[in-house]
C-alpha positions in Angstrom: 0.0 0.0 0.0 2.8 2.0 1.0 4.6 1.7 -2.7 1.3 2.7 -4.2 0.8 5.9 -2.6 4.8 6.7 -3.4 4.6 5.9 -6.8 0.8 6.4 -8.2 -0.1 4.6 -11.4 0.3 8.5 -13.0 3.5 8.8 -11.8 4.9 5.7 -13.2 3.2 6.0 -16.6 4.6 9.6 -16.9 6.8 8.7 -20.0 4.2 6.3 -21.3 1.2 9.3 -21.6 3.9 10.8 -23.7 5.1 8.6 -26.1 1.4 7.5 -26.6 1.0 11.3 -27.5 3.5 11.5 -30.1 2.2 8.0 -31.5 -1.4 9.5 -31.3 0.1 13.1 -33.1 1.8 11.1 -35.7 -1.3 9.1 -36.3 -3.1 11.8 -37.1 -0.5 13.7 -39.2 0.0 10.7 -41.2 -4.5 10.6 -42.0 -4.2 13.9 -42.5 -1.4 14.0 -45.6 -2.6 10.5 -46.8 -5.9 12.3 -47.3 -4.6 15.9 -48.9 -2.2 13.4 -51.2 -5.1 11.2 -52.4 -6.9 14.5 -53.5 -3.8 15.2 -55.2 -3.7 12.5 -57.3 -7.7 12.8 -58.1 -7.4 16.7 -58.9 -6.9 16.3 -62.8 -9.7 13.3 -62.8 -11.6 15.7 -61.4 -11.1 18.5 -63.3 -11.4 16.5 -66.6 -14.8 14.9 -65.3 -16.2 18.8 -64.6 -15.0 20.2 -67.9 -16.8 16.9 -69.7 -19.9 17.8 -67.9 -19.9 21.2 -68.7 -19.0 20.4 -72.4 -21.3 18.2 -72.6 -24.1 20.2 -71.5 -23.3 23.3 -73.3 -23.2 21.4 -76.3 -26.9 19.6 -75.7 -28.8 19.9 -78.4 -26.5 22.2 -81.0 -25.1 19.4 -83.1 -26.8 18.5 -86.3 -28.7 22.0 -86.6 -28.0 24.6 -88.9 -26.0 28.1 -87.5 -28.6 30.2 -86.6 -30.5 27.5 -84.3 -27.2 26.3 -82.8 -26.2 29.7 -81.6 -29.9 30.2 -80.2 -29.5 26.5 -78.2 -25.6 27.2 -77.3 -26.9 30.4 -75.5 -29.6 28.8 -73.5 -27.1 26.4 -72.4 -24.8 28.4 -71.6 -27.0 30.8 -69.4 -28.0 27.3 -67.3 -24.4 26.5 -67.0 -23.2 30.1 -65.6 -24.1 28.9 -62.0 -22.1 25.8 -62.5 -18.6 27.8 -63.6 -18.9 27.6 -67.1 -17.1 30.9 -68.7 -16.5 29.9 -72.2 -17.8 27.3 -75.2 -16.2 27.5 -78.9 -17.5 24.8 -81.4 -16.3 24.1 -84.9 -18.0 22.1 -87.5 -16.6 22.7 -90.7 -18.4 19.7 -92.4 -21.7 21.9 -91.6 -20.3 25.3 -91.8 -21.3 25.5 -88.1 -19.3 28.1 -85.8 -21.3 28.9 -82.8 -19.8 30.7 -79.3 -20.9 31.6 -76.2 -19.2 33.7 -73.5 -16.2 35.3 -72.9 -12.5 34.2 -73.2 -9.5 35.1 -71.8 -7.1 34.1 -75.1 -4.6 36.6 -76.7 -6.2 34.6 -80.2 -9.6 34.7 -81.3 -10.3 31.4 -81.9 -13.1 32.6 -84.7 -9.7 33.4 -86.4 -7.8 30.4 -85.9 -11.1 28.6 -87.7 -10.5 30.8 -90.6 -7.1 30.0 -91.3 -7.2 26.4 -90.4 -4.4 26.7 -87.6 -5.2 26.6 -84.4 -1.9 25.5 -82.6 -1.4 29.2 -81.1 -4.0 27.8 -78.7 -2.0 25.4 -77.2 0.1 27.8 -75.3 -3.3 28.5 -73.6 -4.2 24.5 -71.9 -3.8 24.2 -68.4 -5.5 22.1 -66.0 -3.5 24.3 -62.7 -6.0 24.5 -60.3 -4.6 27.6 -58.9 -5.2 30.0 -62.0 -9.2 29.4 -61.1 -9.6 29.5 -65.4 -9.5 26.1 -66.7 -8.9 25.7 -70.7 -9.9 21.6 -71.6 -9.6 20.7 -75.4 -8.8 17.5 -76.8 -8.3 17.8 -80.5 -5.2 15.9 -81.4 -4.5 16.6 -85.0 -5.0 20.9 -84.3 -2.7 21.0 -80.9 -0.3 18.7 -82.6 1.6 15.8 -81.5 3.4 16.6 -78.6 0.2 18.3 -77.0 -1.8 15.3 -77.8 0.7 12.7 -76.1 0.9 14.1 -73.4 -2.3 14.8 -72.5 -3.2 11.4 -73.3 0.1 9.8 -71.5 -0.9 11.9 -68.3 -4.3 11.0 -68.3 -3.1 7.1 -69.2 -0.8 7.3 -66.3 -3.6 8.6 -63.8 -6.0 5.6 -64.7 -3.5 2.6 -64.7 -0.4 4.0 -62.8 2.1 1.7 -65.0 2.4 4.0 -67.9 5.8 6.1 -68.3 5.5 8.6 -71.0 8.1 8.7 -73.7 9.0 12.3 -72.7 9.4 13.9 -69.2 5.8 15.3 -68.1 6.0 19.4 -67.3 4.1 20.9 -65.1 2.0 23.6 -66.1 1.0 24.7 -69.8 3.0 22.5 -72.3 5.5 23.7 -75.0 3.7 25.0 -78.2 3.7 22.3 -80.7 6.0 22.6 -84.0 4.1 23.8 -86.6 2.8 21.2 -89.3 3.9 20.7 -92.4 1.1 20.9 -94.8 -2.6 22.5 -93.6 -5.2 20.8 -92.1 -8.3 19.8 -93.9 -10.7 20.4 -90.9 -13.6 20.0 -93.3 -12.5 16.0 -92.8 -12.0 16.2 -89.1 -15.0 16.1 -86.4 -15.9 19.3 -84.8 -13.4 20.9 -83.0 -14.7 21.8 -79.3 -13.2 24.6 -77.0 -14.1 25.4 -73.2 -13.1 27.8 -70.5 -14.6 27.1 -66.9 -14.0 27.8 -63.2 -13.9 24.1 -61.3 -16.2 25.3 -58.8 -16.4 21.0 -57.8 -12.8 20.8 -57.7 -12.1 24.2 -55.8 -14.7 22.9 -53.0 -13.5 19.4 -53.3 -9.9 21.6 -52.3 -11.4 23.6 -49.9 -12.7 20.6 -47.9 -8.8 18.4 -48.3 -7.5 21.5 -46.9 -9.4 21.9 -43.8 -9.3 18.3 -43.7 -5.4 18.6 -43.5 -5.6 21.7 -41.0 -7.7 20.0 -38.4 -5.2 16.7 -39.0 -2.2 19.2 -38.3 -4.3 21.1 -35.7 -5.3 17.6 -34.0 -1.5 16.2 -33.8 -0.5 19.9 -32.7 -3.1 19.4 -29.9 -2.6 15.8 -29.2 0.9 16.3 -28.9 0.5 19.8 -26.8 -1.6 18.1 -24.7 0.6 14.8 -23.8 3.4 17.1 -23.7 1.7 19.1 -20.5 0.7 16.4 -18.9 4.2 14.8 -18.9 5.6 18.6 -17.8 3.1 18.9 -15.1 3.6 15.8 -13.8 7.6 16.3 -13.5 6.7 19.9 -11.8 4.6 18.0 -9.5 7.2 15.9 -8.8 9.8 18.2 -8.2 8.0 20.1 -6.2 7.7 17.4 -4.2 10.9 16.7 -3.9 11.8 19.9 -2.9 8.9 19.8 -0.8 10.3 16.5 1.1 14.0 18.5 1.2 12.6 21.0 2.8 11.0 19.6 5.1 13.9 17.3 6.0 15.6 20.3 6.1 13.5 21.6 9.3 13.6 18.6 10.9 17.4 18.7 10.6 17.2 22.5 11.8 15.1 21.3 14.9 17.5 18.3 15.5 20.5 20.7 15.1 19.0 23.2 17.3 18.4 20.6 20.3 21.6 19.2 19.6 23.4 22.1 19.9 21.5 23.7 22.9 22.4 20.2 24.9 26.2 20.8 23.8 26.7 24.4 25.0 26.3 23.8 28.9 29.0 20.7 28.4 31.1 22.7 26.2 31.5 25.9 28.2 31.9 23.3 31.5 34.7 21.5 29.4 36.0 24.6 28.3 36.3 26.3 31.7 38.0 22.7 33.0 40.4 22.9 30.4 41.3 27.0 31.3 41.6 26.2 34.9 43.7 23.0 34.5 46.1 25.1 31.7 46.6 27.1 35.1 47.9 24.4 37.2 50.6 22.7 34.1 53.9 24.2 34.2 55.7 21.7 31.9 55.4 23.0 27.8 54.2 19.6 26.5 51.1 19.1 29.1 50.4 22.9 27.7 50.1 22.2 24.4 47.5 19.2 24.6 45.2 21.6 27.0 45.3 24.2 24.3 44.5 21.9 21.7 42.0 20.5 23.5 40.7 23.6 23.9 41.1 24.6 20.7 38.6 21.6 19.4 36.2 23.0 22.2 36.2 26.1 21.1 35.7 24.8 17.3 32.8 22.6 19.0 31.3 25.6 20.2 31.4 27.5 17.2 29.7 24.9 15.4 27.1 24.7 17.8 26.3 28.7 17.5 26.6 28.4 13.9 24.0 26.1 13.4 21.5 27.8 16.0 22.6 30.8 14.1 20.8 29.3 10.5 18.0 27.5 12.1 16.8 31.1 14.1 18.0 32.7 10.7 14.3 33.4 9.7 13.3 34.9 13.0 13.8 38.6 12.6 12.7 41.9 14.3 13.1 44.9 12.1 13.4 48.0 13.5 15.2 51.7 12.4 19.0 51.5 12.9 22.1 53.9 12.2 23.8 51.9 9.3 27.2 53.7 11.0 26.6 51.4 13.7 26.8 48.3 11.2 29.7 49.4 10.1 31.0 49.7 13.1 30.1 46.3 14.4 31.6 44.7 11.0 34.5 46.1 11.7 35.4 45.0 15.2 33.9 41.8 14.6 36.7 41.5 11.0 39.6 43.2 13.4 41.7 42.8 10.2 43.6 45.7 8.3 42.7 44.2 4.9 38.8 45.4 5.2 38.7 48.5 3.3 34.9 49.7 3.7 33.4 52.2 1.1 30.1 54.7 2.9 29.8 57.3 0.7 26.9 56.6 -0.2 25.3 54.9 2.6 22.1 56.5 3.9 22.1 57.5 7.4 19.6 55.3 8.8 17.6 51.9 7.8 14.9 49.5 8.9 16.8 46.0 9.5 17.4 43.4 12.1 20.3 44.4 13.7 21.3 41.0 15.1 20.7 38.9 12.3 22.1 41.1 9.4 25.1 42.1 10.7 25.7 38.6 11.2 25.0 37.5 8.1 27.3 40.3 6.4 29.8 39.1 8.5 29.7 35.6 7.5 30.2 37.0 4.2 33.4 39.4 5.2 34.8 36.3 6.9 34.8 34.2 4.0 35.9 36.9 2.1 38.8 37.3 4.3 39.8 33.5 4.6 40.1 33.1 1.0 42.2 36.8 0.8 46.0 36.8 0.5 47.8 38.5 3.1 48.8 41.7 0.9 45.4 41.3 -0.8 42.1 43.5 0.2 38.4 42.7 1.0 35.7 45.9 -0.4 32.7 46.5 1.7 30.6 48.8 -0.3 26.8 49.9 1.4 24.7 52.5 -0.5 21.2 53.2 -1.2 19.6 52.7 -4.5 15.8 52.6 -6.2 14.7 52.9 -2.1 16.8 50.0 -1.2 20.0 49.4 0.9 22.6 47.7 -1.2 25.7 45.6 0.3 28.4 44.2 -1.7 31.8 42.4 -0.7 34.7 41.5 -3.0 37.8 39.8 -2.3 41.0 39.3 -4.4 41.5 35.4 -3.5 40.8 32.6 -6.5 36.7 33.7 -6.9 34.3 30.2 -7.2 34.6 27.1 -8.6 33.1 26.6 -12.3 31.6 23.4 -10.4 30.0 25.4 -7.8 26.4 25.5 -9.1 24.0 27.1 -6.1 26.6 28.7 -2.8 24.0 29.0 -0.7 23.0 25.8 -0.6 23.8 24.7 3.1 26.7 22.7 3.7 28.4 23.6 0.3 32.0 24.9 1.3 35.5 25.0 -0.7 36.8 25.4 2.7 38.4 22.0 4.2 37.0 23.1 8.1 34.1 25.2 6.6 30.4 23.9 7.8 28.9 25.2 4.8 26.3 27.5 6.5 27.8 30.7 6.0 26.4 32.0 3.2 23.2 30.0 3.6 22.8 31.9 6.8 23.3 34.8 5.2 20.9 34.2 2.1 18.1 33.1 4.7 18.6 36.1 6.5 18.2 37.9 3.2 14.9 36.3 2.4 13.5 36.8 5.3 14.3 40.4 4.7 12.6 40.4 1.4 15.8 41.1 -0.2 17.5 39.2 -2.7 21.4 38.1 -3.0 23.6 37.4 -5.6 27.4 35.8 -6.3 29.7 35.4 -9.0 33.0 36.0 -10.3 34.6 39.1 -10.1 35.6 40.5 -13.9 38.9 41.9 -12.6 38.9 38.6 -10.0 37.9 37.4 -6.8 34.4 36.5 -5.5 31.6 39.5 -5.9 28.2 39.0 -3.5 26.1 41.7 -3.9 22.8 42.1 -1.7 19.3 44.3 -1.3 17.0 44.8 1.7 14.1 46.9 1.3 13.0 50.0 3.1 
């Protein structure tokens, strides 16, 4: 029961929920091209089954009658196929002296012109089935667009409907080549009639319309799908480092509270072993017993400062602000440092400030002290306090080797370079900070050294 409640089933299946995401997101991705490609490959069926349609339509009715009664039956056609796209219909029977058209063409030739002189391969510049130029030409006459036209329509339109058909020529897209012009004229009084057509593929364009949204709410699903899984596999992880640093934390105050009782239980046997040692240092004569009661005393007096240290960061958080001189922080800096290398920089403090006077000095000094261990004799320590945007900044800088490139987070507690250092130091004074409201920074000096910089507000 236990290992379910640490490890719930959506915990556990965190990377699964994800993976099934991308899976579901590629799913749909795939449907959705599959789909926009098969209405690629159906476009020119399509637009060769509408321009039939309208052909046949517009010419319902016209063939076999004289001129005059085929114009009259070519227009009413054509006004019933308006609605349907239809823009342009040519026809040609020479064999019936038959010329009828309805509409209006977008050609640079008339074809009333071509029909006159018998050529009509100038046209063939004008064929297109490109969906995009909304104006569709379809013809199909073989012996008036010539060879080459011909063949390829009919190898294009061979190679749609079987799929096994290579042409003899690479395909082009867009309006083929104009054909070479024939040797000898046509006799088009021998040929069928010749049929021309210009139409907007209102079918096709809608049949478009619907493969693209079709494709945008395939992309828009996967984008979602994957969107989706993706959260849910983030949130998760922030729930569960949250909870992690939730668990540190609170190991962290039970440490605090452990440390604290510990190191209240050793200060009444540490001052009693301390004041032994003093008194029996006053009753050796001889060097050697001498030296083992100082060090002894010395470890004591390390014990002791261990012990203050760590009361000192659990009661870190416990402040009482009130309005202080800031001369009196330097002050108290200074004799707690007692060393010559501490040059400290007030021109700009401001006279007064709202701080806790116990706390924050002692966390500034944690930070001179470090500042000084890691100093060179004949090297300098800069205390810098001024005010700034309404709040009172603090900055120290030493001249020793600055932090490790390792060193991710130094106020982490117990993260020290030192080999004797606890590691609290500047987590005391980061806590202290905090509880301030302020915020503290450290890095590397540009011209050397460690730089902290801090703020407390008014």
């Amino acid at each position: 029961m236990s290992e379910t409640k640490a490890n719930p089933w959506w915990k556990q299946w965190r990377h699964v929920i994800m993976l099934l995401a991308v899976l579901l997101a590629a799913e749909q991705l795939r449907s959705a091209t599959s789909a926009y490609l098969y209405y690629l490959e159906l476009e020119q069926t399509s637009l060769g089954g509408e321009a039939g349609y309208l052909l046949l339509f517009g010419r319902h009715g016209v063939m076999g009658v004289d001129n005059e009664n085929a114009q009259t039956r070519l227009d009413a056609n054509f006004e019933s196929m308006k609605e349907k796209g239809l823009r342009y219909v040519f026809i040609y029977d020479a064999r019936r002296d038959v010329l009828i058209e309805a509409g209006e063409h977008t050609f640079d030739v008339e074809p009333r012109e071509m029909a006159r002189t018998g050529d009509f391969r100038p046209l063939g510049k004008h064929f297109t089935r490109d969906l995009d130029k909304r104006i569709h030409t379809d013809m199909v006459p073989k012996e008036i667009m010539g060879s080459e036209v011909a063949d390829k329509i009919h190898f294009e339109q061979l190679s749609r409907a079987r799929g096994d058909v290579k042409p003899p020529f690479p395909l082009q897209k867009g309006p083929p080549r104009i054909p070479a012009p024939h040797a000898q004229p046509l006799d088009l009084k021998r040929m069928p009639p010749i049929e021309i057509i210009q139409f907007v593929p209102k079918r096709t364009l809608v049949l478009r319309s619907k493969a693209l949204s079709l494709l945008a709410l395939g992309l828009l699903g996967a984008f979602l799908t994957f969107a989706g899984g993706f959260s849910i596999w983030w949130l998760i992880g922030k729930k569960q480092r949250a909870e992690r640093e939730a668990e540190e934390k609170r190991m962290l105050a039970t440490l605090g509270k452990m440390s604290a009782v510990i190191s209240h239980e050793l200060r009444n046997p540490l001052a009693g072993a301390k004041g032994q040692i003093e008194l029996l240092e006053m009753m050796l004569y001889e060097d050697k017993p001498l030296q083992k009661a100082q060090q002894a005393k010395d470890e004591l007096e390390r014990l002791e400062e261990l012990s203050n240290t760590l009361l000192s960061f659990v009661n870190s958080r416990r402040i009482a602000p009130a309005s202080y001189k800031c001369a009196q922080m330097v002050d108290d800096l200074k004799s707690l440092a007692r060393d010559k290398r501490l040059e400290v920089d007030t021109s700009q403090m401001p006279a007064e400030w709202r701080y806790d006077a116990i706390t924050l000095v002692r966390a500034v000094d944690n930070l001179v002290s470090n500042a000084l261990s890691f100093t060179p004799e004949d090297g300098k320590v800069y205390l810098k306090l001024w005010k700034e945007d309404e709040r009172l900044h603090i900055s120290v800088r030493d001249e020793g080797p600055g932090f490790p490139a390792e060193m991710d987070d130094m106020f982490e507690p117990f993260v020290t370079t030192r080999i004797k250092g606890t590691g609290l130091g500047m987590a005391i004074a980061a806590e202290v900070v905090r509880a301030h409201g302020g915020e503290i920074t450290a890095q590397n000096h540009p011209d050397g050294g460690a730089f902290i910089q801090l703020w407390v507000p008014a």
